[in-house]
Residue, then its C-alpha position, 0 to 999 in steps of 0.5 A: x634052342x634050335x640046331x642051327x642048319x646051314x641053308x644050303x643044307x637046308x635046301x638040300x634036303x628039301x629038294x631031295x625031298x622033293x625029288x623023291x615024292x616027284x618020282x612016286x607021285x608022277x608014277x600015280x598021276x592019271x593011273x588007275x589009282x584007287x582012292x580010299x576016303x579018312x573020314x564019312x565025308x569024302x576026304x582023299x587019299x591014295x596010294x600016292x599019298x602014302x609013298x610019297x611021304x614015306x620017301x620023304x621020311x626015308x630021307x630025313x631019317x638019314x639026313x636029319x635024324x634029330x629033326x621031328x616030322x609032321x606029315x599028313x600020313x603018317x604019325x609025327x615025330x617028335x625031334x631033339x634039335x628044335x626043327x621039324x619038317x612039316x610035309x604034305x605029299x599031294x596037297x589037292x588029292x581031289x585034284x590029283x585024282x581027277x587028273x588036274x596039274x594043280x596039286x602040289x608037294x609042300x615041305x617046310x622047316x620050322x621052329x617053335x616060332x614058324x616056318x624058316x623055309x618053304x617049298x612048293x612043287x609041282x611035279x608034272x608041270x616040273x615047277x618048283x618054288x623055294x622061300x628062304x630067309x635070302x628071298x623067294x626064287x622059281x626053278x623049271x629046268x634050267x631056269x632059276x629066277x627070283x620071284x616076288x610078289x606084286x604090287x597091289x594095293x586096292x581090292x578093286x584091282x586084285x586076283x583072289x582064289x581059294x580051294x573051294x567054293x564054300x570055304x569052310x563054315x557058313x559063317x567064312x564063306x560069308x567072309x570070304x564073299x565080302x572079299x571077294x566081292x570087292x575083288x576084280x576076279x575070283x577064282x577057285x580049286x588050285x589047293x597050293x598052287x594059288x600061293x605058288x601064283x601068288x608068290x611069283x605075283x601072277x596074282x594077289x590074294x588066298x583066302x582059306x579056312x579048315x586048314x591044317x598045319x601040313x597045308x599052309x606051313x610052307x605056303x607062309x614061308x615061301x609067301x613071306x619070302x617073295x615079300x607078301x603077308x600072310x596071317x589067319x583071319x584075326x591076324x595072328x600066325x597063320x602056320x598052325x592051321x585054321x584061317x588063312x588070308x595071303x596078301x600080296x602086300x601090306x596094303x592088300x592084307x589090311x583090306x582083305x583083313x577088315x571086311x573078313x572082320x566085317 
C-alpha cells in the first residue's frame, strides 16, 4: 500500500526540487563544461548532470526519507512508503552542451501503478510545467495558467516531433515515417520539451523509442493531466521506457497507433 502525500506536499518537494537543479545547471549552461561519454557511442553527461541530481536527492533525503529514488546518475534507491521519485536532471545533455534551450529537468512520483505527478522545467527559458490529478497548469514568473492540450483529431491536421531523426531501431524509424508521413509537420530535437508543447497544445504529437524509464515518467504524467493520451507503441503503459507515442487526443492516438502497428 502506498503512503498517502498530500498534493500540496507533493508539488513542494518537486519544485524545491526543481529549484535547486534550476540553480546548478544554469551555473553550467554555455560554460566551458567538459563532457564524458556512458558508453563507446557518444551518450553524454557532465558535471551538470551530476550535481543537479545530487541536490535533487539531498532534498529528498530530508523531506521524503521513505520514498525510493530513481535517477539517471546515480544508483536508485529502494523506498518503504510505496512512492518513488523518478528524476532526470538534464533531459537533452546533447542539447545542453550545445547550448540549445530545449533540454529540460523532469521529475515524477510514482506508484506500482505509474506516475501520479509530473513535472517539467526549463530553467534558462524559467518555464515550468506541472501534471496533477487536479489538471495541468503552466508557471513563468508570476504567471500561473491551466493548460490542456488541443483538439486535433486528424494526422492530416497534426504537429509531430521526436528527439532524433532515426528514432531507434530500423524498424521504428520505418514506424515513425508512416506517421509522420501522415502528419502536416514534422519536426526534430526538442528531448522534453516536445511534451512540455504538447501538453500546453502548441502542438500534437511525440513520438520516441529507446527510452528510459527517467525520460518519460513525467512527460506521461504531466501529458495525461493536460488531457492527452499517452501509451508505448502497442498501447500499453508508456512509464517504464521503450516506446512512446503521445497524443493530444483519443482520436489522434488511435491514428498514430494503427500505422506505428502497420
Amino acid at each position: 500500500m502506498s503512503r498517502k502525500i498530500p498534493d500540496d506536499e507533493t508539488r513542494a518537494v518537486a519544485n524545491a526540487m526543481a529549484d535547486a537543479a534550476r540553480v546548478v545547471t544554469l551555473k553550467h549552461f554555455r560554460t566551458a563544461l567538459a563532457v564524458d561519454t556512458k558508453s563507446a557511442e557518444f551518450d553524454p553527461v557532465t558535471r551538470a548532470d551530476r550535481e543537479a541530481e545530487a541536490a535533487m536527492r539531498e532534498i529528498l533525503r530530508a523531506r521524503c526519507p521513505d520514498d525510493g529514488i530513481l535517477g539517471e546518475e546515480a544508483a536508485a534507491i529502494e523506498g518503504t512508503s510505496g512512492l518513488t521519485w523518478v528524476l532526470d536532471p538534464i533531459d537533452g545533455t546533447r542539447g545542453f552542451i550545445s547550448g540549445t534551450p530545449t533540454w529540460g529537468v523532469l521529475i515524477a512520483l510514482r506508484d506500482a501503478h505509474g506516475p501520479l505527478y509530473g513535472l517539467i522545467d526549463q530553467p534558462f527559458i524559467g518555464e515550468r510545467f506541472e501534471g496533477t490529478a487536479e489538471g495541468a497548469t503552466y508557471r513563468r514568473g508570476d504567471t500561473v495558467r491551466p493548460i490542456r492540450t488541443r483538439g486535433t483529431t486528424a494526422l492530416c491536421d497534426a504537429t509531430i516531433f521526436t528527439t532524433f531523426p532515426e528514432v531507434g531501431t530500423p524498424a521504428e524509424r520505418n514506424a515513425f515515417a508512416r506517421v509522420a508521413g501522415a502528419c502536416r509537420l514534422t519536426r526534430y530535437g526538442m528531448d522534453c520539451y516536445a511534451y512540455a508543447l504538447l501538453a500546453a497544445g502548441q502542438i500534437d504529437l511525440v513520438v520516441e523509442a529507446g527510452l528510459q524509464p527517467y525520460d518519460i515518467a513525467a512527460p506521461v504524467a504531466l501529458v495525461t493531466a493536460a488531457g492527452g493520451v499517452v501509451t508505448d507503441w502497442q498501447g500499453g503503459p508508456a512509464h517504464d521506457g521503450g516506446t512512446c507515442v503521445a497524443a493530444a487526443t483519443p482520436e489522434l492516438h488511435a491514428a498514430a497507433l494503427a500505422l506505428l502497428d502497420g
